[in-house]
C-alpha positions as CSV (number, residue, x, y, z in Angstrom):
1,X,9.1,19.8,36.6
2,X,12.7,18.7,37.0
3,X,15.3,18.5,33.8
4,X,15.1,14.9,34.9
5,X,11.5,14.6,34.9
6,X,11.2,16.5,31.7
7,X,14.0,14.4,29.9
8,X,12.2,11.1,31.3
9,X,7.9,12.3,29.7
10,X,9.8,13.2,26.0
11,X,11.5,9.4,25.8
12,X,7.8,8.1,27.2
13,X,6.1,10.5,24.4
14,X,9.4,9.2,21.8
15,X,8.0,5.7,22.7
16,X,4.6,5.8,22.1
17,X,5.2,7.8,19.1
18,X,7.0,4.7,17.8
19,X,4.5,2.6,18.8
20,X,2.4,4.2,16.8
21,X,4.2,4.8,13.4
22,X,5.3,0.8,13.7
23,X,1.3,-0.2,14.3
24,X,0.7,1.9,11.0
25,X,3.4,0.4,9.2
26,X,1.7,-2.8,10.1
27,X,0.4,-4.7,6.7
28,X,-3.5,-3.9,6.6
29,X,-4.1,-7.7,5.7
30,X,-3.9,-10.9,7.8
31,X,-2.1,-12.6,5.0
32,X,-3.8,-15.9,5.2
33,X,-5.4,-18.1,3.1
34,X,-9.2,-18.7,3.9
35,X,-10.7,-21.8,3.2
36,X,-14.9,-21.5,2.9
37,X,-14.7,-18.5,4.6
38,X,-12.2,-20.4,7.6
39,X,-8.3,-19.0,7.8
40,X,-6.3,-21.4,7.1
41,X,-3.8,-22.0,10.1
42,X,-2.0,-24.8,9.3
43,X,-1.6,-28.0,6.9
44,X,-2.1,-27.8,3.2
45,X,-5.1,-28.3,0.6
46,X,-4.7,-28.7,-2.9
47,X,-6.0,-25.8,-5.3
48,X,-6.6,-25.9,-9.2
49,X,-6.9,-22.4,-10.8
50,X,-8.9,-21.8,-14.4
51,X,-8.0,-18.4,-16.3
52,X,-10.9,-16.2,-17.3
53,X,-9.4,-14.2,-19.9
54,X,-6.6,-14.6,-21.8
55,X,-3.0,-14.3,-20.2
56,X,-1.0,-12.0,-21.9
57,X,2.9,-11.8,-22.0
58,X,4.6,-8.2,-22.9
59,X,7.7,-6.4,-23.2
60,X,5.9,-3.5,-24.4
61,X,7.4,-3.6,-27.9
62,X,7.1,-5.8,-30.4
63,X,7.0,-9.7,-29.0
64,X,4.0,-10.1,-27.3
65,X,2.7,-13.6,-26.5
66,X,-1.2,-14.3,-25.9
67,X,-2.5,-17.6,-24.4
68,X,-6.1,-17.8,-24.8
69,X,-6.7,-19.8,-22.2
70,X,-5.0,-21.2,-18.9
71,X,-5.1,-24.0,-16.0
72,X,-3.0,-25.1,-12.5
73,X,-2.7,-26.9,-9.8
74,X,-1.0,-26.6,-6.5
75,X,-1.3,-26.4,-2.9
76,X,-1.8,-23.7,-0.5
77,X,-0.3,-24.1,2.9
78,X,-1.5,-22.2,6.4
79,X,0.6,-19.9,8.5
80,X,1.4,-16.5,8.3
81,X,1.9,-15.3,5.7
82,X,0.0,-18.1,3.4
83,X,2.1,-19.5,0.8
84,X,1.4,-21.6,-2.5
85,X,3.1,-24.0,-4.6
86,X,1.9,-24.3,-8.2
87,X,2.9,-27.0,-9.4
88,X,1.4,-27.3,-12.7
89,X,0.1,-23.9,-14.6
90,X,-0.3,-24.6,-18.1
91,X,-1.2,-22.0,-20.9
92,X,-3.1,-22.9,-24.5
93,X,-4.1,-21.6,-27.3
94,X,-0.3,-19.3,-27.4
95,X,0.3,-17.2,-30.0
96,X,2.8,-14.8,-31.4
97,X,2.2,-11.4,-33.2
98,X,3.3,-12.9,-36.2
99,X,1.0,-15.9,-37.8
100,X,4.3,-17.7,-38.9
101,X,6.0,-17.5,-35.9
102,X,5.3,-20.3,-33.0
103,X,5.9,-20.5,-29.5
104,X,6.2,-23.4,-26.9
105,X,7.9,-24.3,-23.6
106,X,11.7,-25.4,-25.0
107,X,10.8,-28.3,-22.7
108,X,7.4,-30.0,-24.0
109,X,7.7,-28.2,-27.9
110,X,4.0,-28.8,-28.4
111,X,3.1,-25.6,-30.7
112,X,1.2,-23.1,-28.7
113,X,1.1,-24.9,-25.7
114,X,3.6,-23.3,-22.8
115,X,3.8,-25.2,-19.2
116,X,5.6,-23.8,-16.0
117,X,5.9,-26.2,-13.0
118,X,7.2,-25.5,-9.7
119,X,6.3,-22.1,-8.8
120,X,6.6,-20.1,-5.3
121,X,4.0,-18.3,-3.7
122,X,3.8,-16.3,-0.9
123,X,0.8,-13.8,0.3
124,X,2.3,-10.2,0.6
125,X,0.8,-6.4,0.9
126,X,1.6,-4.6,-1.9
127,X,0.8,-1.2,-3.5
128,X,-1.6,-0.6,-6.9
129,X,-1.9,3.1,-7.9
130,X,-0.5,4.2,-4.2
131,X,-3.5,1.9,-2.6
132,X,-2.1,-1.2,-0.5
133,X,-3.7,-4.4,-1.6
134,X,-3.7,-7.9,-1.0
135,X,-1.3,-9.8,-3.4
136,X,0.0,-13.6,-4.3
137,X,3.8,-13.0,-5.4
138,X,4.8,-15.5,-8.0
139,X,8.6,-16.1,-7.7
140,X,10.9,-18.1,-10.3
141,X,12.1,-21.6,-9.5
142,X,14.7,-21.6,-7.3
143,X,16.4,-24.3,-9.0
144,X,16.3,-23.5,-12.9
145,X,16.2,-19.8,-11.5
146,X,13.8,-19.3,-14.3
147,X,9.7,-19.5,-15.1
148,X,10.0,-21.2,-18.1
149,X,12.5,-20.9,-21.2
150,X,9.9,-20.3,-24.5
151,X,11.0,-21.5,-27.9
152,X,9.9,-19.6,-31.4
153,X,10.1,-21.4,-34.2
154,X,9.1,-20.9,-38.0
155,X,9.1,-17.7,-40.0
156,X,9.8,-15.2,-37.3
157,X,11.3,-12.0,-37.4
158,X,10.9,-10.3,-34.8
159,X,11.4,-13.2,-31.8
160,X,14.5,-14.7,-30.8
161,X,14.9,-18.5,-31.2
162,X,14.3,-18.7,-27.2
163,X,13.4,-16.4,-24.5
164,X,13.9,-17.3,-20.4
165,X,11.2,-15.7,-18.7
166,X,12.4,-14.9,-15.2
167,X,12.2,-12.7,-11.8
168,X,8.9,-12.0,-10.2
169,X,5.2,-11.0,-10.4
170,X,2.6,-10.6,-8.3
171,X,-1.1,-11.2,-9.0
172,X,-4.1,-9.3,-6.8
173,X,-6.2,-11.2,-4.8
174,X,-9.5,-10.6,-5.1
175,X,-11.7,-12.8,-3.6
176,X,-11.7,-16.3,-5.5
177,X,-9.6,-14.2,-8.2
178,X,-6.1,-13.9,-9.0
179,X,-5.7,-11.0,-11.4
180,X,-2.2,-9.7,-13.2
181,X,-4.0,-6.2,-13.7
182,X,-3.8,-4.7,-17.5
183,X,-1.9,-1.8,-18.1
184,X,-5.2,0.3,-18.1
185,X,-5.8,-1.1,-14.2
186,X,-2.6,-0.6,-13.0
187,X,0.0,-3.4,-12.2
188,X,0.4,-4.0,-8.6
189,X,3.9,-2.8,-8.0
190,X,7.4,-4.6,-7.4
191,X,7.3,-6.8,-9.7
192,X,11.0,-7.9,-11.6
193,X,9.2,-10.2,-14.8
194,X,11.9,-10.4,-17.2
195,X,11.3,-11.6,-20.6
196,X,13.1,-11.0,-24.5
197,X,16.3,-9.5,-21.7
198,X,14.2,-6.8,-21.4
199,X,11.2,-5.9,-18.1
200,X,8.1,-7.4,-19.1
201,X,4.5,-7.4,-17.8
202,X,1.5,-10.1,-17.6
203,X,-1.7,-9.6,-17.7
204,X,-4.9,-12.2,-16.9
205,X,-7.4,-13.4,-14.6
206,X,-8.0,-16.6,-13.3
207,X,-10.4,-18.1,-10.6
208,X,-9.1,-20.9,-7.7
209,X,-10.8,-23.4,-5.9
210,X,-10.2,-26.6,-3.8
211,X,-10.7,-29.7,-5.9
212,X,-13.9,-30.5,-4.1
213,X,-15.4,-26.5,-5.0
214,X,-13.8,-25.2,-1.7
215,X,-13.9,-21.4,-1.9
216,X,-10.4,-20.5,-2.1
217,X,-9.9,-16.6,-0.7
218,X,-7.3,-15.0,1.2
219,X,-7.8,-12.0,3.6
């Protein structure tokens, strides 16, 4: 075979070798929102979400926050990749580490009661433990550039006055689930949650659905 011929095979072979690595880089999801088992190609239908544990905010220290229970609504929109607004996600039952000390959204100041509106989704592949898996990525508002601001007040000693809670975190999708993995499951990685000025985690499971029952999956 001629240098020619040669040189012209190994830049076929380069190409196809390409090919290849770029199909296996592919994400191994469709990224789309299912409704009853149907991908969701375009428009929007509205969601509401109800935890099934309790949510649990930490900074791996000392000021830990635990809601006891949660609830949002929203709308999911078709395309490729899927993407969410929740509008409403409020958390209950909130409590500090200390029994004096109580927390609220700086904006409502109802005692134990913490609400975050306007929140970004977007369905991404992500990696858990080295495994790739299907994930919802919650991003701040882009206008207040923030989650939600919390406010302690009472005896408390080892909480600031007020905390932004800010970045990103996503949650696994698992079926009809969204789940912010413990510590003990391993969080799905990437995520930039900020709280206290310090990384923070979140932890909790909750379950959506269309407001008729729709089952609300993703593949």
């Amino acid at each position: 075979m001629s240098t020619r011929g040669k040189t012209a095979v190994l830049a076929l072979f380069a190409a196809f070798a390409f090919s290849a690595v770029a199909s296996a880089s592919a994400s191994a999801f469709n990224l789309e929102w299912e409704v009853n088992g149907t991908k969701l190609v375009s428009g929007t239908v509205s969601v509401k979400g109800t935890g099934t544990t309790a949510f649990i905010l930490n900074e791996g220290k000392t000021t830990e926050v635990r809601c006891t229970t949660q609830s949002a609504e929203g709308t999911i929109t078709g395309g490729k990749p899927g993407t969410d607004e929740a509008t409403k996600i409020v958390f209950s039952g909130c409590t500090t580490r200390e029994a004096a000390c109580k927390v609220a959204d700086a904006g409502k100041k109802t005692a134990g009661t913490i609400e975050v509106k306007n929140v970004p989704t977007k369905l991404e592949e992500r990696k858990k433990g080295g495994a790739a898996v299907l994930a919802d990525n919650f991003a701040q508002n882009a206008t207040t550039k923030e989650f939600v601001t919390l406010e302690f007040t009472g005896t408390c000693a080892a909480y600031p006055a007020t905390t932004k809670v800010k970045g990103a975190i996503a949650a696994q999708v698992s079926g009809e689930q969204l789940v912010f993995p413990t510590s003990g499951e391993g969080f799905v990685e990437g995520g930039t949650l900020e709280a206290f000025g310090t990384k923070a985690t979140l932890s909790g499971k909750s379950t959506q659905k269309g407001l008729s029952g729709e089952k609300i999956t993703a593949s």
